[in-house]
VEXTORMI-605270 format. One record per residue: residue in one letter; x, y, z of N, C-alpha, C in turn. Coordinates in pm, whole numbers, padded with zeros to 5 digits, always signed. Layout:
BEGIN
AXYZXYZXYZ...
END
This chain:
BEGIN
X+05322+02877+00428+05228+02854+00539+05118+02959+00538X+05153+03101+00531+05064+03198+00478+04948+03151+00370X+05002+03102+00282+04920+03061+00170+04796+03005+00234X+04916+02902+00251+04795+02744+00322+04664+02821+00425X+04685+02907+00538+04634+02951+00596+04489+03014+00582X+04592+03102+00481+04493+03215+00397+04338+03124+00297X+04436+03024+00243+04362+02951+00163+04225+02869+00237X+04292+02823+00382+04197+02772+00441+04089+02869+00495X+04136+02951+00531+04003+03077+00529+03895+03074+00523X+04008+03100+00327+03890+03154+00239+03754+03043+00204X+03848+02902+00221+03796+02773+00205+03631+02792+00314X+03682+02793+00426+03580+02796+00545+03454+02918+00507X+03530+03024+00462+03396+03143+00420+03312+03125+00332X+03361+03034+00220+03299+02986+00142+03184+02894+00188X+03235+02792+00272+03144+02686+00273+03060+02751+00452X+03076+02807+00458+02937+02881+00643+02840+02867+00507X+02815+03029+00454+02748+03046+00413+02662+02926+00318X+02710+02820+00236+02686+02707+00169+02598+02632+00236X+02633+02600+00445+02606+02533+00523+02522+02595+00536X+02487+02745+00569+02377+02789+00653+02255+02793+00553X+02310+02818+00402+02201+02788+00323+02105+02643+00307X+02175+02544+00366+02206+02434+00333+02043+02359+00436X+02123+02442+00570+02058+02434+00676+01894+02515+00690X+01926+02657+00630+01778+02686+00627+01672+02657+00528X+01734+02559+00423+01618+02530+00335+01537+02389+00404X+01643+02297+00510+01602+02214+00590+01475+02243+00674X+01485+02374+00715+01428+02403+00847+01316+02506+00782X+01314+02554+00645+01262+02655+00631+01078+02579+00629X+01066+02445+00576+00945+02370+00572+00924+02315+00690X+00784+02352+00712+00770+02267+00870+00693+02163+00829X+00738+02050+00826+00675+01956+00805+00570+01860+00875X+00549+01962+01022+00462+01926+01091+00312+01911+01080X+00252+02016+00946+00167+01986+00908+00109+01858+00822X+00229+01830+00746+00176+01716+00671+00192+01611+00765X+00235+01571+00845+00247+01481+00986+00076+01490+01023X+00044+01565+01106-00082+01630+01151-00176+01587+01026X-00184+01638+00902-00275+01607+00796-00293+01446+00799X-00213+01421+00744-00181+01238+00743-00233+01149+00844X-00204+01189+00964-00266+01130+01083-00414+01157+01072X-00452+01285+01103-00617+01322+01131-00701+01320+01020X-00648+01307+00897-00746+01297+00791-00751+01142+00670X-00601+01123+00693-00588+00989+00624-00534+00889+00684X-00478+00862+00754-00408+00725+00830-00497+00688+00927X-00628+00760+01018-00654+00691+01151-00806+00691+01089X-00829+00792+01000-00971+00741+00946-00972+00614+00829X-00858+00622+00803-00871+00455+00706-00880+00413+00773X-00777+00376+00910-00781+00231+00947-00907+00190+01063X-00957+00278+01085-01138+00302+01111-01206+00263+01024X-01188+00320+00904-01256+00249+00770-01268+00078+00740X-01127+00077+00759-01111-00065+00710-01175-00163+00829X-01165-00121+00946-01193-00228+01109-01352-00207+01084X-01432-00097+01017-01574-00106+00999-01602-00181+00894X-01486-00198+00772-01565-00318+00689-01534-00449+00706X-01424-00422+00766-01390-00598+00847-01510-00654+00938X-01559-00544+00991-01725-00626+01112-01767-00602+00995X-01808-00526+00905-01919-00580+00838-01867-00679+00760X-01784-00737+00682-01784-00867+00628-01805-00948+00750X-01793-00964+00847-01767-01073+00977-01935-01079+00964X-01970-00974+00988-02124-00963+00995-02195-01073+00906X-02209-00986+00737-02222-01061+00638-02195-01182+00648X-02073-01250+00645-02041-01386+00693-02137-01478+00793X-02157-01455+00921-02227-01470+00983-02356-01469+00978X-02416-01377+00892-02550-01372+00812-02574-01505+00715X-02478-01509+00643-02475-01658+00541-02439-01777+00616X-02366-01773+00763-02388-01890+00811-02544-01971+00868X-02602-01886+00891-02739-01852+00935-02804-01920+00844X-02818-01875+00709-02905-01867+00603-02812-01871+00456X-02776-02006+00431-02634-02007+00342-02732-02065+00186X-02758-01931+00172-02807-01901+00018-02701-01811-00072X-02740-01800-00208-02612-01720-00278-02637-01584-00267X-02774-01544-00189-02771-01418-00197-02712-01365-00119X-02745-01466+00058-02640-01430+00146-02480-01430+00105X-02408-01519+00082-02289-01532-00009-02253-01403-00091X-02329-01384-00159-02318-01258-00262-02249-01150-00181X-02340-01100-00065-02363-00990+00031-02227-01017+00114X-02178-01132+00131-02041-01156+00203-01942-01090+00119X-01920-01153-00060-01854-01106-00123-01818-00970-00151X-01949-00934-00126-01963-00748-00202-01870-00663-00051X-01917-00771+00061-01833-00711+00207-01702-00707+00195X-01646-00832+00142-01520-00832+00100-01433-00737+00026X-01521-00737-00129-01470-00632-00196-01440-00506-00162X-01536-00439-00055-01528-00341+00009-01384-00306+00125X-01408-00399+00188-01292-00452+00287-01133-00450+00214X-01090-00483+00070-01018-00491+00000-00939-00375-00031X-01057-00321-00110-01050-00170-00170-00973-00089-00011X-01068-00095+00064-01033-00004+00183-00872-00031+00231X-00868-00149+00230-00702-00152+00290-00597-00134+00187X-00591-00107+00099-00550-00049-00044-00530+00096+00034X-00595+00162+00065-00532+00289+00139-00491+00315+00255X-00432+00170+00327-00378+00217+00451-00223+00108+00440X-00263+00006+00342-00081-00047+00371+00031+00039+00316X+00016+00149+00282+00104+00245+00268+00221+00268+00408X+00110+00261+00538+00170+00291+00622+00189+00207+00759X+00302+00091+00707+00336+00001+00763+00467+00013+00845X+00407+00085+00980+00528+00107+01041+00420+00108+01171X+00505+00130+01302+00411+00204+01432+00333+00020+01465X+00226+00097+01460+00101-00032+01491+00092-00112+01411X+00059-00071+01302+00057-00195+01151+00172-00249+01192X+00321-00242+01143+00398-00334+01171+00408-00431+01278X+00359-00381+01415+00320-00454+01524+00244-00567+01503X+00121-00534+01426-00010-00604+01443+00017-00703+01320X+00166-00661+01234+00185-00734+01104+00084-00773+00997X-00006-00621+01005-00075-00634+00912-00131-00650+00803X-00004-00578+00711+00033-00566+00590+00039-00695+00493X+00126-00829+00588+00139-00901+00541+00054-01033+00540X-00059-01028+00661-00183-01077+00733-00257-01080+00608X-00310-00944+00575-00424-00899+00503-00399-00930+00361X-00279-00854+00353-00241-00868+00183-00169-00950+00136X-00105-01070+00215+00007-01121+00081-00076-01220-00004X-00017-01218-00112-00073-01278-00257+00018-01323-00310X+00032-01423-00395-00108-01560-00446-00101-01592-00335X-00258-01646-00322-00257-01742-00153-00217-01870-00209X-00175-01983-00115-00168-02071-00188-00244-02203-00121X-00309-02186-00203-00473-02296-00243-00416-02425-00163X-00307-02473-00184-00288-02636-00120-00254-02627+00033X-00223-02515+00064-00213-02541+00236-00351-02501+00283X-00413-02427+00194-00582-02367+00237-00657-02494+00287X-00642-02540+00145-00694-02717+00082-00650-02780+00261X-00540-02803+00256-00464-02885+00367-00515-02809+00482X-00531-02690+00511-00592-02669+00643-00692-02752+00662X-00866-02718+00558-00913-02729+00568-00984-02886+00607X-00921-02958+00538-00905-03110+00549-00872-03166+00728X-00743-03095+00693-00718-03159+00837-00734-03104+01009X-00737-02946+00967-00721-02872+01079-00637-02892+01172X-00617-02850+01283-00506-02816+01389-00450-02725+01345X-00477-02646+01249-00389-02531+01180-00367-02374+01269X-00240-02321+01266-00279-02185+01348-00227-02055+01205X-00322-01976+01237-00307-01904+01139-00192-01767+01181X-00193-01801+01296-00090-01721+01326+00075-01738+01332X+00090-01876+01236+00236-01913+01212+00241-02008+01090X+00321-01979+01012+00321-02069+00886+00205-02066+00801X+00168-01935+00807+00011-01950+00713-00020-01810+00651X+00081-01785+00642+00076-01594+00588+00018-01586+00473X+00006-01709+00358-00046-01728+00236-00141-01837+00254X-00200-01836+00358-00315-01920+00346-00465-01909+00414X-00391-01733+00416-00522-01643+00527-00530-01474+00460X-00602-01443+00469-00566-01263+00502-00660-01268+00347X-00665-01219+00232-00783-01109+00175-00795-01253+00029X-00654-01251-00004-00639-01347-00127-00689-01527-00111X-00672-01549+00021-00741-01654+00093-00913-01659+00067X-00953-01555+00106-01119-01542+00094-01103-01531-00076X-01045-01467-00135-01061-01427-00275-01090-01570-00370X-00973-01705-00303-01001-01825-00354-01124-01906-00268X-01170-01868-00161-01274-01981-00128-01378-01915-00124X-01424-01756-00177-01559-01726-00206-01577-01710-00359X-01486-01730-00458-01471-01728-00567-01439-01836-00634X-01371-01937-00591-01376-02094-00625-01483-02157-00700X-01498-02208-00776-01596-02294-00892-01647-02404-00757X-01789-02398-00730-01880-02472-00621-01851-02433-00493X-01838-02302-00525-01776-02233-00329-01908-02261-00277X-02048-02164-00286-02183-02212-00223-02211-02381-00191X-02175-02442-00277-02185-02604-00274-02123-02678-00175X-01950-02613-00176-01891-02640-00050-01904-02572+00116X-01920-02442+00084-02010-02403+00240-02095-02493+00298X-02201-02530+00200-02321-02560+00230-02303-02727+00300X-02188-02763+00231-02132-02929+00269-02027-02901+00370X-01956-02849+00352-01842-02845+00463-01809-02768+00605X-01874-02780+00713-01808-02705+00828-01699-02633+00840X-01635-02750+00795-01444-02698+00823-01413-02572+00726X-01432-02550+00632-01445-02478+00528-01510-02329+00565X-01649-02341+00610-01714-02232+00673-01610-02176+00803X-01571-02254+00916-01508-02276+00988-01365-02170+00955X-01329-02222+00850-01193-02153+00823-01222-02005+00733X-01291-02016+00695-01343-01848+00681-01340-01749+00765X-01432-01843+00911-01459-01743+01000-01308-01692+01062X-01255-01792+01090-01114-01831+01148-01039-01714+01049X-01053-01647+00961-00984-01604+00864-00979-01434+00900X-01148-01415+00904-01213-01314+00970-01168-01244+01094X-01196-01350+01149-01138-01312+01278-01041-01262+01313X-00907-01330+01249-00750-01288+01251-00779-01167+01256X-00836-01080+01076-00799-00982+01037-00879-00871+01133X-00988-00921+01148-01084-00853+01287-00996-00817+01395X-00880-00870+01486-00803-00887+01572-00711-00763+01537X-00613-00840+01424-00549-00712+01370-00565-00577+01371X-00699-00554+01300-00736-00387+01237-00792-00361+01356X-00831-00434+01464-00858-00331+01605-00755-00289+01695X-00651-00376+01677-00516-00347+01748-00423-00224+01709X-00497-00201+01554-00397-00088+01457-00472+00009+01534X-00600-00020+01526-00693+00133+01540-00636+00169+01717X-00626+00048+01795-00618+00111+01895-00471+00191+01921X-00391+00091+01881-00273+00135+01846-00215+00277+01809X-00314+00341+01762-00298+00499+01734-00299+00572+01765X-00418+00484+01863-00476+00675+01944-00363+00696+02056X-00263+00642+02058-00096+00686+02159-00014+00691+02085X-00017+00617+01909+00129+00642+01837+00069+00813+01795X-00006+00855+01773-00039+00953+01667+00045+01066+01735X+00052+01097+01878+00148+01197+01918+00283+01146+01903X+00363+01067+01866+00489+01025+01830+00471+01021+01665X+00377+01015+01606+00400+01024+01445+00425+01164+01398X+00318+01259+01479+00339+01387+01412+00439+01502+01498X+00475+01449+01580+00594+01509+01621+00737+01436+01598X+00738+01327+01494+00810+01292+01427+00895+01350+01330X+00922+01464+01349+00968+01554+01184+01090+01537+01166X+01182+01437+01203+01336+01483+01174+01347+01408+01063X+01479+01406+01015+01514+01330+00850+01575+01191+00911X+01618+01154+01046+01670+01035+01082+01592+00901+00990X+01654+00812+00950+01615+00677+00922+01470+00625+01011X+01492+00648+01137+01380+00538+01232+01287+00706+01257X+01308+00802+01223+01191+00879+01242+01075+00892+01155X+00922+00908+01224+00839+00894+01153+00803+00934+01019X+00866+01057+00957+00856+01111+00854+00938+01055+00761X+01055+01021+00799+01119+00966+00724+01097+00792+00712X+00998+00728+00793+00940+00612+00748+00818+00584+00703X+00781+00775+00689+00632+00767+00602+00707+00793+00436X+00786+00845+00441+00813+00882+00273+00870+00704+00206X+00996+00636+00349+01042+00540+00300+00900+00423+00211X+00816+00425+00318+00660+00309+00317+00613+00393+00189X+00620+00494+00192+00514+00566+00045+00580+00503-00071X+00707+00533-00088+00812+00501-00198+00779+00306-00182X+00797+00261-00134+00802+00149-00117+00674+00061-00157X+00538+00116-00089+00425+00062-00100+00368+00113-00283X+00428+00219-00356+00401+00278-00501+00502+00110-00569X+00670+00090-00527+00688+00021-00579+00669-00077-00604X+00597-00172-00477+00539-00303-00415+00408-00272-00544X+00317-00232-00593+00201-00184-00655+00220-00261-00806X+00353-00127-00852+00410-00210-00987+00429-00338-01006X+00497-00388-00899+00604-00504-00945+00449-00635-00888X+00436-00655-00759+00338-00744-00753+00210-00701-00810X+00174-00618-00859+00021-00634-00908+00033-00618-01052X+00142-00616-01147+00177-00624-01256+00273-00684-01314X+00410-00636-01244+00562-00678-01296+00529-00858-01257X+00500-00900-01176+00540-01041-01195+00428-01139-01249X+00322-01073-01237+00190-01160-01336+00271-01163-01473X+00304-00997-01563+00310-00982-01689+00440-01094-01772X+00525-01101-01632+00647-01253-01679+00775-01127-01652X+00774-00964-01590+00913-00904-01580+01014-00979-01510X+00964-01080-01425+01066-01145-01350+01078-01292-01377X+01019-01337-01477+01030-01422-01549+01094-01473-01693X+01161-01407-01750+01192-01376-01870+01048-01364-01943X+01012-01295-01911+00904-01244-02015+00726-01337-01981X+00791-01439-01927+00673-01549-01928+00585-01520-01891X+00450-01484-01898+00357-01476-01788+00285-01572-01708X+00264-01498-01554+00257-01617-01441+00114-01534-01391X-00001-01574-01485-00154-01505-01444-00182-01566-01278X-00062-01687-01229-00124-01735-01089-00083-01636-00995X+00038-01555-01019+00077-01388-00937-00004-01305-00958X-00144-01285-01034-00233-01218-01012-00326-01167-00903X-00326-01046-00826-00379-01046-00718-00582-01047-00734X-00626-01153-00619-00786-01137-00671-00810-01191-00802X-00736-01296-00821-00741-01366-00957-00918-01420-01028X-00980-01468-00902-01052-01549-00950-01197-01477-00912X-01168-01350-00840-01332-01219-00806-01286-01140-00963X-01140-01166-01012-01155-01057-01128-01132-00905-01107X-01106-00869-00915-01097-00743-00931-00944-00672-00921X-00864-00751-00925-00713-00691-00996-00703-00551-00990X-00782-00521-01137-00784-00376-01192-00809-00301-01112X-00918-00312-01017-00993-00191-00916-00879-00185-00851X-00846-00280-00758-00719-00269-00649-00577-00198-00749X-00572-00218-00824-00465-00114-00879-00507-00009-00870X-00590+00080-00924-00590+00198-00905-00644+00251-00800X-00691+00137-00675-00720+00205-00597-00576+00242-00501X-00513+00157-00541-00347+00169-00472-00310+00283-00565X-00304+00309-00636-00256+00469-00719-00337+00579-00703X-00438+00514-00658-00540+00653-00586-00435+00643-00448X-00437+00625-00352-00408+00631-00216-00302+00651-00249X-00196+00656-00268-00059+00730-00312-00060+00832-00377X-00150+00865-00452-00141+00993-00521-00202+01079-00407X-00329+01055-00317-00334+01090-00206-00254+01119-00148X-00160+01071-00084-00048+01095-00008+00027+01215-00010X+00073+01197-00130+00152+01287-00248+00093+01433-00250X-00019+01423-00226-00102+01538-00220-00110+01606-00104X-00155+01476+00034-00196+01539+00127-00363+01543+00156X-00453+01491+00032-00583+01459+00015-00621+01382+00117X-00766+01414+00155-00748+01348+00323-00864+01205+00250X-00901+01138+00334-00947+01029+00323-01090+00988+00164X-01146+01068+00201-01271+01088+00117-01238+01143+00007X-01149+01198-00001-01054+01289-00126-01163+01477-00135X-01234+01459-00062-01333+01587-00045-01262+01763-00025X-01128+01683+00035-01012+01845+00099-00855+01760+00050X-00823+01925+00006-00654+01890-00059-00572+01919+00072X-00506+01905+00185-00440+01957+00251-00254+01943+00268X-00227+01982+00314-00077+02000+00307-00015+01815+00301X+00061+01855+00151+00104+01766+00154+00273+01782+00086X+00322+01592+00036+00457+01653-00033+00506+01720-00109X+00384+01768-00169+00424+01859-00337+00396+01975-00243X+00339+02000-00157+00367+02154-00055+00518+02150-00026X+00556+02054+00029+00676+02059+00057+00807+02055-00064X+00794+01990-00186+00883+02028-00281+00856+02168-00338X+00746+02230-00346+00724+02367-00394+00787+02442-00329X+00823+02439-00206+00822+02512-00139+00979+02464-00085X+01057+02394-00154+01195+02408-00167+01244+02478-00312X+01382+02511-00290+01391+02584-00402+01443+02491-00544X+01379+02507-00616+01401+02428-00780+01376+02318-00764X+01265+02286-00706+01156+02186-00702+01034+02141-00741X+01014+02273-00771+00854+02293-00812+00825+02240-00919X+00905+02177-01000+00882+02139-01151+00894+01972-01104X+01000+01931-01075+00989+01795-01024+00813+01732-00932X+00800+01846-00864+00615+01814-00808+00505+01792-00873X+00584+01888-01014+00442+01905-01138+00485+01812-01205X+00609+01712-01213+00624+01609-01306+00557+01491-01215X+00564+01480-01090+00529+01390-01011+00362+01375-01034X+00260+01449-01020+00115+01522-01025+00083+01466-01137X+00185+01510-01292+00100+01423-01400+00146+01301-01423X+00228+01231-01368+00231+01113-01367+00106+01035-01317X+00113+01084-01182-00016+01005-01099-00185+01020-01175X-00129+01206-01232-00297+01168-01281-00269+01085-01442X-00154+01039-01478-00171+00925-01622-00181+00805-01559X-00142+00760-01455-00146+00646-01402-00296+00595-01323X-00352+00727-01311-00446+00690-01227-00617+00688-01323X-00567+00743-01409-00697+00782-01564-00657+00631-01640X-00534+00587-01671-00500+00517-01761-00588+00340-01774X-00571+00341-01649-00686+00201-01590-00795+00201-01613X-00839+00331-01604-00999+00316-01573-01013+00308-01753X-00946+00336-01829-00943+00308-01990-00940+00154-02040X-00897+00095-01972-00927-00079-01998-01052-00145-01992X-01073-00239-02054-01166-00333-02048-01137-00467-01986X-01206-00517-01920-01147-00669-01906-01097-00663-01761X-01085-00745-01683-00957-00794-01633-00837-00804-01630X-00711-00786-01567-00610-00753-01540-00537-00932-01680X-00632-01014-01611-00600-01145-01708-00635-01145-01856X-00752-01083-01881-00798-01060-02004-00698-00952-02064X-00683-00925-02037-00557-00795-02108-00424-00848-02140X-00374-00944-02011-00238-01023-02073-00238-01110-02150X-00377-01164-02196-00404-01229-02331-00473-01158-02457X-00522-01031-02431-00577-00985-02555-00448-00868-02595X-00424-00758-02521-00334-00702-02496-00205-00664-02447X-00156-00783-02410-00014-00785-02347+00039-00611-02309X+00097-00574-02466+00145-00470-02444+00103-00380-02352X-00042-00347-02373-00057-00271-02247+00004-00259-02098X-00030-00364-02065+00043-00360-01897+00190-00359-01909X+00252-00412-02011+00410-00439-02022+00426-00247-02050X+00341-00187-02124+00356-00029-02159+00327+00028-01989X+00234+00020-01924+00186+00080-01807+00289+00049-01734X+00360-00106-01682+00443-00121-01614+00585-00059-01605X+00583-00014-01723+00739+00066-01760+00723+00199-01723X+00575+00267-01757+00580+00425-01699+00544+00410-01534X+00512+00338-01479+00564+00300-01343+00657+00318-01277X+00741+00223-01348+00919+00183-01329+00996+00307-01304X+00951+00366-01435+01027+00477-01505+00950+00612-01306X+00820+00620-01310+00834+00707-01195+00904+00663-01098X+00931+00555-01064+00961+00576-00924+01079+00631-00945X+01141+00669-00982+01319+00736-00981+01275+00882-00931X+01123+00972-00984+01088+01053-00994+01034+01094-00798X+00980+00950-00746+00970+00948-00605+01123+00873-00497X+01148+00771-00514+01253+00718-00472+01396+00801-00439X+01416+00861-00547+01570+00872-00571+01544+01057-00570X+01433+01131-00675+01431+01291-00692+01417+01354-00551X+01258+01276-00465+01152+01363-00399+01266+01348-00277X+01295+01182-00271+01351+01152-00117+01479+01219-00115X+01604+01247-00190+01692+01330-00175+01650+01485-00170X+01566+01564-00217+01516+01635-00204+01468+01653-00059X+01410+01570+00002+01358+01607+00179+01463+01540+00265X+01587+01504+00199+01716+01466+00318+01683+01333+00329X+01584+01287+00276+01551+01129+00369+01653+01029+00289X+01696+00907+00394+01766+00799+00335+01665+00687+00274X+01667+00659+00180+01560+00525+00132+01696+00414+00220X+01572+00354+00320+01634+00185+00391+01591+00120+00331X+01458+00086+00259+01422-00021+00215+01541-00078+00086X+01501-00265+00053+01593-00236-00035+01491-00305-00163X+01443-00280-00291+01361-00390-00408+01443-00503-00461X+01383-00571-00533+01449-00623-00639+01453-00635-00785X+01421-00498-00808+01354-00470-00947+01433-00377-01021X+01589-00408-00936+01672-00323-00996+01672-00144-01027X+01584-00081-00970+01559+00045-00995+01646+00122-00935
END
C-alpha cells in the first residue's frame, strides 16, 4: 500500500508541473490581438468592400438598363468581376452575420445551373430565396452576362433583364445585412478568445481551414476529374464562361495567406497574426515558416500560367493535377499541425479524405 501511495505521488508531481506547463503555453499568447486585427482591418472592411461593389454593379446594371449597348454591358461585367474578386476575401468568414444572411452560399455556390435559370426566366413566379441557391448569386450572372447572344437577349427579353436585377438585389440585401450585422457582432468576435468549438476564434481558424480546403477541391479537385475517377468535368469550373477561374483562385490564396498573416485588407500593413501566434509557441516556429512558403508557392505559382483554368486541363492537365496535390498535401500543414497546435477542435467535416 506504501508503494501504491508513494507511487501515486510521485505520479501527481510529475504531471502539476506537465499541467501547469501545459496551461501556460495556452495562456502565454493573447490572442486578442489577432481577434481585434481581423475584425478592424480585414473582416469589416471587406465586407464594406464587397456591399460597395455590389451598388456599384446594381448601379452599372441599371445604367445598361437605361441605355442597353455593349459598352454599357461591358461596364456591368467589369462591375461584376470586381464584385467577385472582392468576396473571395470575405467567405473565409462564414459564421456570426454571414451565416445569418447565408451568404456564402447566396453569392458563391457554383456551377449555377443554367436550366432552372432558363426555367425561371421563361416562366417566373420564381423566389430566389428558396430552391434557387444555384440559380442566383455570382455564377448565375457569370452564365447570363457571358452567354453566346447575352446583349441580344437583354435587349429582347424583360424577364431576363428582370432576373438579373432580381439577382442583384438578393445579393445587395445580403452584404448590407452582413455589414450591418457587425457593427454589434465585432464586440463578441474579438472578445471571443477561448479554444471552445462555438467560440469565435476557434470558428475563425475552423472557416480558415475550411474555406483554404473548399478552394482546392471546388475550384480545382472536381473540374480536374479528383472526384471523378480522373474524368474531367470543365462544367465544375467556377466563372466558366467570363474565363476568370484563375484570378478567383489566387485571389482565394491571397486572402488566406492574408489571414495566416494577419495582413489587413489592402495588404499595405502585416499585423498580428497566426504565424505570431505559432512563433510564439514553443517548437513551432518552423511549422509557420513551412506554412509562409507554401502560400508564397501557391500564390506565385498561378500567376505562371497561361490560359484559363479550361485551357490548361486540355493543354496541360498535369499542371493543376501537380498544383492540386501541393494543396492537398498543405492542408495537413493547416488542418491537423496549426489547429492542434492552438487547442482548436476542427468541427467541420470534407470529403476529400484528408
Amino acid at each position: 500500500m506504501k508503494l501504491v501511495k508513494w507511487t501515486f505521488l510521485l505520479s501527481a508531481l510529475i504531471l502539476i508541473p506537465a499541467c501547469k506547463k501545459k496551461k501556460d503555453e495556452d495562456t502565454e499568447f493573447d490572442k486578442g490581438p489577432i481577434m481585434v486585427n481581423m475584425a478592424d482591418n480585414y473582416i469589416i472592411p471587406g465586407y464594406a468592400d464587397l456591399k460597395t461593389r455590389t451598388n456599384t454593379l446594381e448601379t452599372t446594371w441599371n445604367e445598361f438598363l437605361a441605355d442597353k449597348t455593349q459598352s454599357k454591358l461591358d461596364a456591368a461585367k467589369q462591375a461584376w468581376i470586381d464584385a467577385n474578386i472582392s468576396f473571395q476575401h470575405v467567405k473565409a468568414f462564414d459564421f456570426g452575420p454571414a451565416m445569418s444572411a447565408n451568404i456564402v452560399f447566396t453569392f458563391g455556390t457554383f456551377p449555377c445551373d443554367t436550366a432552372q435559370i432558363n426555367s425561371n426566366i421563361l416562366n417566373g413566379g420564381y423566389d430566389l430565396n428558396t430552391n434557387n441557391l444555384d440559380a442566383s448569386g455570382l455564377d448565375a450572372l457569370d452564365y447570363l452576362f457571358y452567354n453566346a447572344g447575352a446583349l441580344n437577349k437583354f435587349q429582347n427579353s424583360t424577364n431576363a433583364c428582370t432576373y438579373v436585377s432580381d439577382i442583384i438585389s438578393k445579393m445587395k440585401t445580403e452584404i448590407t445585412a452582413v455589414v450591418s450585422g457587425w457593427s454589434s457582432y465585432r464586440s463578441t468576435f474579438v472578445n471571443g478568445t477561448s479554444n471552445e468549438s462555438t467560440s469565435p476564434f476557434a470558428l475563425l481558424v475552423n472557416n480558415f481551414c475550411k474555406d483554404f480546403e473548399l478552394c482546392k477541391t471546388t475550384k480545382i479537385g472536381f473540374p480536374i476529374g479528383n472526384h471523378t475517377l480522373g474524368i474531367q468535368q470543365p462544367n465544375y469550373l467556377e466563372a466558366r464562361r467570363s474565363g476568370i477561374g484563375r484570378t478567383l483562385l489566387i485571389e482565394n490564396i491571397r486572402a488566406s495567406r492574408a489571414i495566416f498573416y494577419g495582413i489587413n485588407l489592402t495588404g499595405s500593413s502585416n499585423g498580428v497574426g497566426f504565424d505570431d501566434y505559432l512563433n510564439a509557441l514553443e517548437d513551432k516556429a518552423a511549422l509557420s515558416s513551412t506554412i509562409q512558403s507554401r502560400f508564397d508557392y501557391m500564390l506565385t505559382t498561378p500567376s505562371t500560367w497561361t490560359g484559363t483554368l479550361e485551357d490548361l486541363m486540355t493543354s496541360t492537365p498535369n499542371t493543376l493535377a501537380e498544383f492540386y496535390a501541393y494543396q492537398q498535401a498543405s492542408v495537413v500543414y493547416m488542418k491537423t499541425d496549426m489547429a492542434s497546435a492552438f487547442g482548436v477542435l476542427i468541427t467541420y467535416q470534407d470529403t476529400d479524405g484528408d
